[in-house]
N, C-alpha and C positions, 0 to 999 in steps of 0.2 A: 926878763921874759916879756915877750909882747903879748898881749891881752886883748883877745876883740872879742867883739858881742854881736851876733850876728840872729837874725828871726830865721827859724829853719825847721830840718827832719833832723835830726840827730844821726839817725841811720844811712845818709846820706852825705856824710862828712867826709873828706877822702884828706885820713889823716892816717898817722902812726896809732894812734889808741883811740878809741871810744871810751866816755866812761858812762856805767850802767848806773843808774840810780835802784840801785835792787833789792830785795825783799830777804833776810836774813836765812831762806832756807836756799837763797841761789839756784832754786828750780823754778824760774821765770815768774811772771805775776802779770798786773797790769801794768797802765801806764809806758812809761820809756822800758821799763823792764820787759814787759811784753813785747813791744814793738823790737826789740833787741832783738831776744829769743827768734819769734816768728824771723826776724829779713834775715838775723844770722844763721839762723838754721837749725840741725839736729847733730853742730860738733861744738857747739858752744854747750847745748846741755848736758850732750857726754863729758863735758870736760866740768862740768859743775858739777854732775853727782860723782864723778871721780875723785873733786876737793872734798866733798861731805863725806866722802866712804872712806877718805885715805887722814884729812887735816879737822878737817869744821862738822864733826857727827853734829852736832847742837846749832849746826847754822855760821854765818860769819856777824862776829861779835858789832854792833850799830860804831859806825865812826873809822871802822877798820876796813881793807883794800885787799884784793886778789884779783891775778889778770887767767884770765882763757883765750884760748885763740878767738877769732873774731868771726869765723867760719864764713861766709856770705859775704857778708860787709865791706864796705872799700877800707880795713883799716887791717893792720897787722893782728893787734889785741883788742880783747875789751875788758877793761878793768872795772869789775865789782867794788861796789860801797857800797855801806846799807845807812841810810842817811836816818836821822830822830825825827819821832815823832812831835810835832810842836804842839806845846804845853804853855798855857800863858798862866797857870802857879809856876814853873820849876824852868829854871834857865840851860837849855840846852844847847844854846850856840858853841859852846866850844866841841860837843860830839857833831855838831853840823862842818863845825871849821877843822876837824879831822877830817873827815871826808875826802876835802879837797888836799889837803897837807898829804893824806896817806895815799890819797890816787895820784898823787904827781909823784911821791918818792917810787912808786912802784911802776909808774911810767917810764921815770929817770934810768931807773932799776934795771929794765928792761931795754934802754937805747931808745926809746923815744924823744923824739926832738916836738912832735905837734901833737895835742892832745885836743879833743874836744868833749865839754861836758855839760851836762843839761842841769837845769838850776833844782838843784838835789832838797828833797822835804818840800819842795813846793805846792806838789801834787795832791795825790790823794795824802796826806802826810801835815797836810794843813798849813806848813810853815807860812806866813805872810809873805807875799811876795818882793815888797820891798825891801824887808831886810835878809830875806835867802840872797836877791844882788847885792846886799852890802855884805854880809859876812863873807859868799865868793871870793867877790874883787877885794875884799880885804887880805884875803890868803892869796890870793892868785898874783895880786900885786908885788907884795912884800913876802913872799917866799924864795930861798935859795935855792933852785934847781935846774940840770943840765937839761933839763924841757926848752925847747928855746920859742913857741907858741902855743897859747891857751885859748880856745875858741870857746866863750861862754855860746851855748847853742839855744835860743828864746824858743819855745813852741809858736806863740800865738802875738799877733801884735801888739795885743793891751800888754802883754810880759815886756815885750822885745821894748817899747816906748817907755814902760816905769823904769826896765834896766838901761837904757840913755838915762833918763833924769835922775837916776842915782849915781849913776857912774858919774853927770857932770858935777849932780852935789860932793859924793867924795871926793873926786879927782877934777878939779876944775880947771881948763887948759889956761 
């Protein structure tokens, strides 16, 4: 799978999926969750409280994946993760590197070949940013799946520039 890193809008991606960095009740919130909601519209919420009324009563479990239509958006779906909250007692990288493991099988899942995703727990969620770009490109790299492009998607330039100098520290050309 190829793998870029690009400084952007998330909601602006013109791919096969979006992935939503979302809030465990999947009825929108702030951040990329919001901006989702809002550009996608009012068939991405119907189709969220359709999964909580019908699959997720209690919310979608942190680290786990479900796609909705995309409603607005230039992408076919957009796939829900509910990324951990960052803890520096309690080691929760590997529910962060679900995340990305479970948004690509559910992209896979669904025929998606180009996926883009926003760097999950960064946010309001605290995770540090330099190593939300390492555990990413660690899954995004080294995973087997029929996704055939993965667009890490930066908000802002201080992000988009730490995710270059990590990406050349892991992966050094």
């Amino acid at each position: 799978m190829q793998v870029n890193l690009i400084q952007g809008d998330i909601t602006r991606q013109e791919v096969d999926a979006i992935v939503n960095a979302a809030n465990s009740s999947l009825l929108g919130g702030g951040g990329v969750d919001g901006a989702i909601h809002r550009k996608g519209g009012p068939e991405i919420l119907a189709e969220c409280r359709a999964l909580r009324a019908s699959q997720y009563g209690r919310g979608l479990a942190t680290g786990q994946a479900v796609a909705t239509t995309a409603g607005r958006l230039p992408a076919r779906w957009v796939v829900h993760t509910v990324g951990p909250v960052y803890s520096a007692t309690e080691d929760r990288s590997e529910l962060l590197r679900d995340c990305y493991r479970n948004a690509l099988r559910v992209a896979s899942d669904l025929g998606a070949r180009t996926v883009a995703f926003p760097l999950i727990s960064s946010g309001v969620y605290r995770w540090p940013v330099d190593d939300a770009v390492r555990q990413a490109l660690d899954v995004l790299e080294h995973t087997e799946t029929a996704v055939e492009e993965a667009t890490l998607v930066l908000f802002d330039a201080a992000t988009y520039q730490t995710a270059l100098s990590v990406r050349d520290e892991v992966f050094p050309s």
